[in-house]
N, C-alpha and C positions, 0 to 999 in steps of 0.2 A: 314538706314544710310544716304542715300541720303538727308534727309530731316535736318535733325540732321547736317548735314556738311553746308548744306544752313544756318542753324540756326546760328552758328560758323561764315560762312564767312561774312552773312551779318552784325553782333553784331561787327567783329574784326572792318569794316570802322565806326562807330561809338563812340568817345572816351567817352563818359557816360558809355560803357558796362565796362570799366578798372577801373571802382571805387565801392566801396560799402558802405553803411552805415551801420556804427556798434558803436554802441549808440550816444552819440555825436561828432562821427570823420568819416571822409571818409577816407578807405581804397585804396593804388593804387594799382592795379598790371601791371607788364608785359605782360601779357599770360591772355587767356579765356579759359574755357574748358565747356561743353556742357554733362548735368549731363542727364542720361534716366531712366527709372525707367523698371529693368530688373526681366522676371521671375527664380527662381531658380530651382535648380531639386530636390530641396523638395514641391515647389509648393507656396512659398511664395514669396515675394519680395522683391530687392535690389535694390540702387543705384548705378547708375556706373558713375562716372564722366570720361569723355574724352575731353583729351587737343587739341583744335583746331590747326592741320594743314595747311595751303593755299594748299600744295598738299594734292590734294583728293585720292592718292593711298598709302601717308602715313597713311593720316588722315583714310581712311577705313580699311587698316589693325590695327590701333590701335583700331581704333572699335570691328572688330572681335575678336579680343585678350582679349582685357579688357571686353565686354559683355559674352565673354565663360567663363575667369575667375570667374566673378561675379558669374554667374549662376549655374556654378561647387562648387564653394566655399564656397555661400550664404553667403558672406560678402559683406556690400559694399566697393566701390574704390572710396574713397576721396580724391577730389586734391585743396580742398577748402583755403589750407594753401601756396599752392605756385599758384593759378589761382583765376580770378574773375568766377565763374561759373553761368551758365545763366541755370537754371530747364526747364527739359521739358519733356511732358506727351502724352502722345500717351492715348486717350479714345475710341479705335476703337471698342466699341462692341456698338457706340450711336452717331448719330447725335448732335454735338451742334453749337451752338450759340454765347456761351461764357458760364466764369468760373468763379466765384468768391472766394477767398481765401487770406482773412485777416494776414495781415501781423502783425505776432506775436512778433516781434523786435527779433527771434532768426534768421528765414529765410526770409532773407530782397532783397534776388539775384532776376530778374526779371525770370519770369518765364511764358515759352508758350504752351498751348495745343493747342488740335487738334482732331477731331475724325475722324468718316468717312467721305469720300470725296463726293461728289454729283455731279450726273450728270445731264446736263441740254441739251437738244440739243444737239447740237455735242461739249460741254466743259466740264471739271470737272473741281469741285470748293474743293476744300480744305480749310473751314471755322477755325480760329485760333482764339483764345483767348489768349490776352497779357495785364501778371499785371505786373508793376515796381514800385519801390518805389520813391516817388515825389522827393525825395531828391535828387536822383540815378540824375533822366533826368526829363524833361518836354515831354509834350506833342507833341512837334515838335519834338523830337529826337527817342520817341517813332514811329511815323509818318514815321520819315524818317526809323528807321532801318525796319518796315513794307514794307516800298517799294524796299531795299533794298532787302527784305527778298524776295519778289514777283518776283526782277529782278533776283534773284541766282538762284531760285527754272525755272524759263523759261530758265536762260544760261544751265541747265544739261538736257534739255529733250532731 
């Protein structure tokens, strides 16, 4: 959840994350919400989309709610018609590096993994992979919501 709510608060300061390209038109929204990819209790999976709060103890109770439901349910929660949604993938059984995944012109939202974390000496590193669509932002806005992302994830330890 933690990581997931950094993802949220750092994308809300950046105004590239409130648009999306959908075929030839950008899209604007209001609101972000931060989509995860949940197990269910039949053992397959679902997406959950959650609407970014700035309070972290609404924002985590909507977490817990919408991830039980999903998994209970094995539907997913889609908020993709009233939020700009930003993908993101938890790979925690593997070390990476980075991801690659081709953007099909259906899912055009930027989207972040992550696997497991590494330790070095006395730091852990949390290695992320970040694709967006060129249209979405450039390369400096990607840049900044990275660092952006670096300073949220150190404001909660």
């Amino acid at each position: 959840m933690a990581t997931v709510y950094c993802i949220g608060k750092a994308a809300s300061g950046v105004r590239e994350f409130y648009t999306l390209p959908v075929g030839d038109k950008l899209i604007q929204y209001d609101s972000i919400a931060v989509s995860v990819v949940v197990k269910n209790r039949a053992g397959d999976i679902n997406s959950c989309d959650i609407r970014f709060s700035e309070n972290l103890d609404d924002f985590n109770r909507d977490y817990i709610s919408s991830v039980a439901w999903v998994a209970d349910n094995c539907a997913d929660r889609d908020l993709s018609a009233d939020c700009m949604v930003i993908g993101s993938s938890a790979v925690l059984d593997t070390e990476l590096d980075g991801v690659i995944g081709m953007y099909s012109g259906v899912f055009n939202n930027p989207f972040l993994f992550w696997g497991k974390y590494r330790r070095r000496m006395f730091h852990f590193y949390l290695p992320v992979s970040f694709q967006f669509h060129h249209v979405q932002m450039d390369g400096a806005h990607a840049g900044r919501f990275l660092a952006c992302l670096q300073d949220e994830i150190r404001r909660l330890k």
